[in-house]
DSSP file (Angstrom, degrees, kcal/mol; ACC not computed):
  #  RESIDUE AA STRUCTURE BP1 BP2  ACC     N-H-->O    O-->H-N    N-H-->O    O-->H-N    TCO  KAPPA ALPHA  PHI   PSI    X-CA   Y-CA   Z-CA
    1    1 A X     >        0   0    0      0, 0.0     4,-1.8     0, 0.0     0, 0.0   0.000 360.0 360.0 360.0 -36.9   92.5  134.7   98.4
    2    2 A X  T  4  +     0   0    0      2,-0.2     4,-0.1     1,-0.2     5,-0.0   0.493 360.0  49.8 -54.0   0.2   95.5  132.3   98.6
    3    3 A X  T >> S+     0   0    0      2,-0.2     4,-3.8     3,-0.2     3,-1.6   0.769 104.6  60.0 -98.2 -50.9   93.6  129.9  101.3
    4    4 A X  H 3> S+     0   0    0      1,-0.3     4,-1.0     2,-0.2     3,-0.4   0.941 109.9  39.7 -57.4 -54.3   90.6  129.8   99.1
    5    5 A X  H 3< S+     0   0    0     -4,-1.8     4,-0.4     1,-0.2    -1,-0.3   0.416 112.6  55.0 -59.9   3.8   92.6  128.2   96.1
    6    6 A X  H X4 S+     0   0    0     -3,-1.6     3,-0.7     2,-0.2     4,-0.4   0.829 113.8  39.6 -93.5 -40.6   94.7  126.0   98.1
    7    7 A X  H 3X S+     0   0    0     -4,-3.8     4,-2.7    -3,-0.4    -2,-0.2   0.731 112.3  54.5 -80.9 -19.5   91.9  124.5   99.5
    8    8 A X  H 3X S+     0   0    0     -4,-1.0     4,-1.2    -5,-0.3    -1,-0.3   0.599 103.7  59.5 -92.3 -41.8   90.1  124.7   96.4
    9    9 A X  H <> S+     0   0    0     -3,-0.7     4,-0.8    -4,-0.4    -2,-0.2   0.477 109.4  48.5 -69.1 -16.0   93.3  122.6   94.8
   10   10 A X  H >> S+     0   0    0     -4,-0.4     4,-3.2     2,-0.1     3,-1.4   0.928  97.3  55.2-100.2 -35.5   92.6  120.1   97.1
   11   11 A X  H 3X S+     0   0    0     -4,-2.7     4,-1.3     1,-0.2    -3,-0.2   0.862 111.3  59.5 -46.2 -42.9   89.2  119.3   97.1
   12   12 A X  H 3X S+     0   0    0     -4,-1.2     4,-1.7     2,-0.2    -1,-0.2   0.756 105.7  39.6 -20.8 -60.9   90.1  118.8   93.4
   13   13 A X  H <X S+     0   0    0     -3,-1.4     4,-2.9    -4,-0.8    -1,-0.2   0.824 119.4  49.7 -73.5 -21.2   92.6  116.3   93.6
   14   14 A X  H  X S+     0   0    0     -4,-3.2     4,-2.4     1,-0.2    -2,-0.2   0.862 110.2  51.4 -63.4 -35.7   90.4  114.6   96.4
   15   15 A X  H  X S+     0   0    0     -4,-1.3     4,-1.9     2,-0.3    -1,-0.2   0.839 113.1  44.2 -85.2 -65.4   87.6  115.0   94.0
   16   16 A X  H  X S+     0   0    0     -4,-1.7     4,-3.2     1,-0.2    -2,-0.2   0.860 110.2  53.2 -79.5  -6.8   89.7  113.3   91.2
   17   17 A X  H  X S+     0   0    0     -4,-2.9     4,-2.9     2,-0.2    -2,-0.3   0.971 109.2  52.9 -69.9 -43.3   91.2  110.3   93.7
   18   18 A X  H >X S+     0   0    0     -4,-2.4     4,-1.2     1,-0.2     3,-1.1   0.910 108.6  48.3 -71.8 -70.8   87.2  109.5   94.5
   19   19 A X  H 3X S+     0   0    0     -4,-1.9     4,-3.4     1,-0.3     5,-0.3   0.812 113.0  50.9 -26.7 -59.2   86.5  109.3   90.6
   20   20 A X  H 3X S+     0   0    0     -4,-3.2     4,-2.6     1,-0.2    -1,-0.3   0.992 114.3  44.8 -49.0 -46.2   89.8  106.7   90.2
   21   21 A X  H <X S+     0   0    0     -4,-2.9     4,-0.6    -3,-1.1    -2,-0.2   0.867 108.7  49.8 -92.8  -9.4   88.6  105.0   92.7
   22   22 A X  H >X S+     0   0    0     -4,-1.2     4,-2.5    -5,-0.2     3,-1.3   0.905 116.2  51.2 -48.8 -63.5   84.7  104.8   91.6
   23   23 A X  H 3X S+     0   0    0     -4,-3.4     4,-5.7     1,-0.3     5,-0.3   0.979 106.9  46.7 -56.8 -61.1   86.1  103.7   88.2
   24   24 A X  H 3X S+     0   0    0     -4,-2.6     4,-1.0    -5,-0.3    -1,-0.3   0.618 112.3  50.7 -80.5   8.0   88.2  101.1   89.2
   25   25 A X  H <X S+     0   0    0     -3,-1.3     4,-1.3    -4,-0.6    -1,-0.3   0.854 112.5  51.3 -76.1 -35.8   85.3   99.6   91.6
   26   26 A X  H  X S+     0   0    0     -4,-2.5     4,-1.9     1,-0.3    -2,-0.2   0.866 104.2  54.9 -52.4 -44.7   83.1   99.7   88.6
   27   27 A X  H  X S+     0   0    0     -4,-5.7     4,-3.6     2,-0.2    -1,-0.3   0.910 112.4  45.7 -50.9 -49.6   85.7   98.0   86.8
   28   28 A X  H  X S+     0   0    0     -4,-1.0     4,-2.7    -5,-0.3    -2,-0.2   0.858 106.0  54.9 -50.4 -43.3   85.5   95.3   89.4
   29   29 A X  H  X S+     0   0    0     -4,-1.3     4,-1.5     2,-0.3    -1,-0.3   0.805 109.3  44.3-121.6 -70.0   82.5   95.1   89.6
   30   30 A X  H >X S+     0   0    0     -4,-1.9     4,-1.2     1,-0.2     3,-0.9   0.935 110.9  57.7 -80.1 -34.4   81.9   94.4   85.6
   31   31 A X  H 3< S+     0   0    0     -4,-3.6    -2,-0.3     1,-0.3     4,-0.3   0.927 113.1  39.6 -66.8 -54.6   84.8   92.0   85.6
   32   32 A X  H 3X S+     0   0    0     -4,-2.7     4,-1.4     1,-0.2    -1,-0.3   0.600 111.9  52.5 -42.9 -40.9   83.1   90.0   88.2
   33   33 A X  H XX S+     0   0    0     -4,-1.5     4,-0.8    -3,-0.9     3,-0.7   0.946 113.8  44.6 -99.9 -64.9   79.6   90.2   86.9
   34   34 A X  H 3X S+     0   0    0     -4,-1.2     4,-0.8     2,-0.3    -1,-0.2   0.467 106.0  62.0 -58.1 -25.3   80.8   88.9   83.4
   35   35 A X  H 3> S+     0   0    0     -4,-0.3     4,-1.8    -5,-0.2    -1,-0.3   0.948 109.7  45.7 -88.5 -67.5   83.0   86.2   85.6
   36   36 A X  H <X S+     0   0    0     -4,-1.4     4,-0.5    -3,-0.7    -2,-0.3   0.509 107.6  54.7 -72.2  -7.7   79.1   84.8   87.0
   37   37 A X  H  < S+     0   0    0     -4,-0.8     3,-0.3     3,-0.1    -1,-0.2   0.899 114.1  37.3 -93.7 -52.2   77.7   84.9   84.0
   38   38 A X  H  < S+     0   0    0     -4,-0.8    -2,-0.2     1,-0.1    -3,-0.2   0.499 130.3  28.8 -29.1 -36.1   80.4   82.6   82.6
   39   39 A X  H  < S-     0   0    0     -4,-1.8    -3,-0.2     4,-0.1    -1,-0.1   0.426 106.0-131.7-133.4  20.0   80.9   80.4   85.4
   40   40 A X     <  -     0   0    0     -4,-0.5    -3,-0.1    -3,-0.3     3,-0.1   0.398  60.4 -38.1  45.5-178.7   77.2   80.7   86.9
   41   41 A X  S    S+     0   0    0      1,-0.2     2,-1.8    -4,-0.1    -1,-0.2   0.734 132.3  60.0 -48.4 -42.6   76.6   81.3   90.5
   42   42 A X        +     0   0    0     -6,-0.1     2,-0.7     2,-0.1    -1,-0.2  -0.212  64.4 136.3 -81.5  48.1   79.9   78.8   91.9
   43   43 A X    >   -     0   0    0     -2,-1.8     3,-0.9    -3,-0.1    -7,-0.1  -0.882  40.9-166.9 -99.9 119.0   82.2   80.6   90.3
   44   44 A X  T 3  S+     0   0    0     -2,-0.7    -1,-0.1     1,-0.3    -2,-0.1  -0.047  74.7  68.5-107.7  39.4   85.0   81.0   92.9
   45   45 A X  T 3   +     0   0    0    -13,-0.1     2,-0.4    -6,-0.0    -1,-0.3   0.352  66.4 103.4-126.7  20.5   87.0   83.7   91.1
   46   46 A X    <   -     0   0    0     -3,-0.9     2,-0.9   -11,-0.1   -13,-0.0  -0.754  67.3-141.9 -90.5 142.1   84.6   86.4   91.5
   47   47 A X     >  +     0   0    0     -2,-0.4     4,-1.5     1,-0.3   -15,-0.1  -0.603  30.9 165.4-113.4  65.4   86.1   88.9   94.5
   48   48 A X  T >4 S+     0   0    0     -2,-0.9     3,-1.8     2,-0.2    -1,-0.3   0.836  82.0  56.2 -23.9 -86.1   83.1   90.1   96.6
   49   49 A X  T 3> S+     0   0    0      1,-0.4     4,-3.2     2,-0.3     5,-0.2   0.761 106.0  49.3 -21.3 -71.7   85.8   91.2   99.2
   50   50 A X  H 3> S+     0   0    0      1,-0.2     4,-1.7     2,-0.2    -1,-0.4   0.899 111.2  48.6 -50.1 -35.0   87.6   93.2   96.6
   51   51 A X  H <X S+     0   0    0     -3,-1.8     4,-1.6    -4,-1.5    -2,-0.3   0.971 112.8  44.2 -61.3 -67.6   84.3   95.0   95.6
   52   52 A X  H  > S+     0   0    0     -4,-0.2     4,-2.4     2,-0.2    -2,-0.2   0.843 115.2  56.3 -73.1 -32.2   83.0   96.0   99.2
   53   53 A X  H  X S+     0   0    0     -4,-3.2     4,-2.1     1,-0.2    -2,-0.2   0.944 108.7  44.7 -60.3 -74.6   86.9   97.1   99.8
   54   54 A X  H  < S+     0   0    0     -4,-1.7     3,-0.4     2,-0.3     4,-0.4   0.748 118.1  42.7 -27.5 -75.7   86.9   99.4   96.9
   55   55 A X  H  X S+     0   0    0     -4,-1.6     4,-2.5     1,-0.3     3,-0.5   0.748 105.4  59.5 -53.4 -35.2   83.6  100.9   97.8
   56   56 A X  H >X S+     0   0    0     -4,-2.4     3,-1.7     1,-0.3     4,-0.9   0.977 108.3  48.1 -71.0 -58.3   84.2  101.2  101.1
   57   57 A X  H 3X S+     0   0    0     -4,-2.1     4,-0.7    -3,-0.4    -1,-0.3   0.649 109.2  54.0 -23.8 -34.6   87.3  103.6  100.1
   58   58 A X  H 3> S+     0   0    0     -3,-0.5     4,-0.7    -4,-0.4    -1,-0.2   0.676 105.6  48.8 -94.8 -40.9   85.4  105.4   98.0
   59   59 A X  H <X S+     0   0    0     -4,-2.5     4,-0.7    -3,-1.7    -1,-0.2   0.743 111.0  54.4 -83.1 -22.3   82.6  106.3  100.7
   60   60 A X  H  X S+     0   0    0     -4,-0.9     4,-1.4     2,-0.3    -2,-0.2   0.664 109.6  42.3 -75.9 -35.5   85.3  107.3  103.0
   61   61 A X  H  X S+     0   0    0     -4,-0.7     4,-1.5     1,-0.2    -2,-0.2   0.606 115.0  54.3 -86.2 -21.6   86.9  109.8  100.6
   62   62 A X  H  X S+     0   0    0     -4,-0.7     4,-1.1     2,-0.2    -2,-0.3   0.816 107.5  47.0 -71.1 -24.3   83.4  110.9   99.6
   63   63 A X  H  X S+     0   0    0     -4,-0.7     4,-1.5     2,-0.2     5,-0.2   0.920 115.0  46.4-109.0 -55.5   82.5  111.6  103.4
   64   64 A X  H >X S+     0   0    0     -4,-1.4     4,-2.2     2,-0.2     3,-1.1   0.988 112.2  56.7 -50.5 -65.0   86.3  113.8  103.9
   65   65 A X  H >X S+     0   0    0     -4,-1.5     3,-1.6     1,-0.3     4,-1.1   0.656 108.6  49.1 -30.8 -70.6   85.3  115.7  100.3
   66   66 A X  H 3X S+     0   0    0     -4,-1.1     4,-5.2     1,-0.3     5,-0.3   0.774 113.6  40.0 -16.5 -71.3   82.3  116.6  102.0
   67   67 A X  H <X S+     0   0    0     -4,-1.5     4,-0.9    -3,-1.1    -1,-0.3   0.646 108.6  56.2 -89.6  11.5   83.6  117.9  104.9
   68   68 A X  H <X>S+     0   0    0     -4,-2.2     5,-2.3    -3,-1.6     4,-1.6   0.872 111.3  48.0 -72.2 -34.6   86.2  119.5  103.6
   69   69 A X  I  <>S+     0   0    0     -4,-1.1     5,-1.6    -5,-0.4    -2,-0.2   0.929 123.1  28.3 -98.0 -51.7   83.6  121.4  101.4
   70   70 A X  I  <5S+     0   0    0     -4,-5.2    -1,-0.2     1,-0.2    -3,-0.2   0.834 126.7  42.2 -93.6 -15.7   80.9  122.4  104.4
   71   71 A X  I  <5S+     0   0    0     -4,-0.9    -2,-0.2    -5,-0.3    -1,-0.2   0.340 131.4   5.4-110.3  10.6   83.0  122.6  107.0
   72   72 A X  I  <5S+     0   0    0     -4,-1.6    -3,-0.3    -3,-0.1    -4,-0.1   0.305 124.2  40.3-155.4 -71.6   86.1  124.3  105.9
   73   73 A X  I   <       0   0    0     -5,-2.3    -4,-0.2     1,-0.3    -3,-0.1   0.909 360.0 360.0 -61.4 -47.3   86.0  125.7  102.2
   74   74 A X      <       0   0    0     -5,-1.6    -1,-0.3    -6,-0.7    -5,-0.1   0.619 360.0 360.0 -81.8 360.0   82.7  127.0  102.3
């Protein structure tokens, strides 16, 4: 029974790092959007880069959660 809650503890935390990091692209993501609307389309402080970075973390812990979930906890 001890395996199943450790693993169970992790998916968790993994579970709440993908949420942080969801948030804080979102965040980007409206700061930016709010940035073009304010400084129309040549606005050269909005951070594409930073945006796809973010996500791209995001899909990456979403893809381990995953297999953590069908290939080892379940």
């Amino acid at each position: 029974m001890s395996i199943f809650f450790r693993d169970e503890k992790k998916i968790k935390e993994m579970l709440d790092d993908y949420f942080k990091r969801v948030d804080k692209c979102m965040n980007q993501f409206r700061t930016d959007m709010l940035r073009l609307i304010e400084d129309g389309p040549s606005s050269e402080r909005v951070e594409c880069g930073e945006i796809h970075s973010l996500e791209s973390s995001a899909d990456d812990l979403r893809r381990d959660i995953e297999m953590n979930l069908y290939g080892k906890a379940l």
